[in-house]
N, C-alpha and C positions, 0 to 999 in steps of 0.2 A: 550719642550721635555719631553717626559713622564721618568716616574722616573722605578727605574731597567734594569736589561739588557735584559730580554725578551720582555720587551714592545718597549723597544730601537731599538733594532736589529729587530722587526718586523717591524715598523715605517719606518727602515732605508729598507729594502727588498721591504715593497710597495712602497716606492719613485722609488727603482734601477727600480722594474715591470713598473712604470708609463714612466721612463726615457725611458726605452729597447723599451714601445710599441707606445711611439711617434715615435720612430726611426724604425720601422717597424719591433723588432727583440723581444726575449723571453727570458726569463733563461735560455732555454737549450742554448742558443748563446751564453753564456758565457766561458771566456776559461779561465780567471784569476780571481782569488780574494787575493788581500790584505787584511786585516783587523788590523785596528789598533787599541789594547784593552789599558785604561789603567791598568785594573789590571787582571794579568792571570788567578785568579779564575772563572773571566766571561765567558773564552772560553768554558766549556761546555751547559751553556744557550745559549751561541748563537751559537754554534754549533745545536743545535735542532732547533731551530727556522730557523735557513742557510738552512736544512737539507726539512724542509715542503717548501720552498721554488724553490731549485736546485732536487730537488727529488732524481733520481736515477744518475745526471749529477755529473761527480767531476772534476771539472776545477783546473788548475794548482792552490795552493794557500797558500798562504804563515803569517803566525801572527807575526805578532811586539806589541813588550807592548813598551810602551812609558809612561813617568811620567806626563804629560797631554797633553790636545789635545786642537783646537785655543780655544773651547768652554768652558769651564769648567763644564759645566752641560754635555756633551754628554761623556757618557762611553765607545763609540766605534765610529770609521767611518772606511768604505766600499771602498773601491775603485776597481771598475770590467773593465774587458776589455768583449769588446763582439763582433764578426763579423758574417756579412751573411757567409749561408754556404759558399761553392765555387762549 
């Protein structure tokens, strides 16, 4: 896992893009985002990196700081929901 939270959160963005386009769908398909920081100061880095990501999209989304995560090295995880249009 790369070290910081912008390289982090970018890392963690092209995984969700690679996930979304096996499944035949994009960022803009997305309706939630979770993110789990452990520490709040990283919400604005990864907010701008989210941000080149979702572009002009703002899916419901909600921050939890948690005092660590299963990983020890990773500073955030993602979790998105996403559906075909209708």
């Amino acid at each position: 896992m790369p070290e910081g939270m912008a390289a982090q959160a970018d890392l963690v963005w092209r995984r969700i893009g690679i996930v979304l386009r096996e499944a035949g769908l994009d960022y803009i398909n997305i309706f939630r985002v979770v993110t789990y920081l452990v520490d709040v100061e990283d919400a604005p880095a990864h907010a701008q990196v989210r941000a080149r990501y979702l572009g002009d999209a703002r899916p419901a989304s909600t921050g939890i700081v948690v005092s660590r995560l299963f990983n020890p090295a990773y500073r955030l995880e993602v979790d998105i929901s996403a559906a075909w249009p209708a």
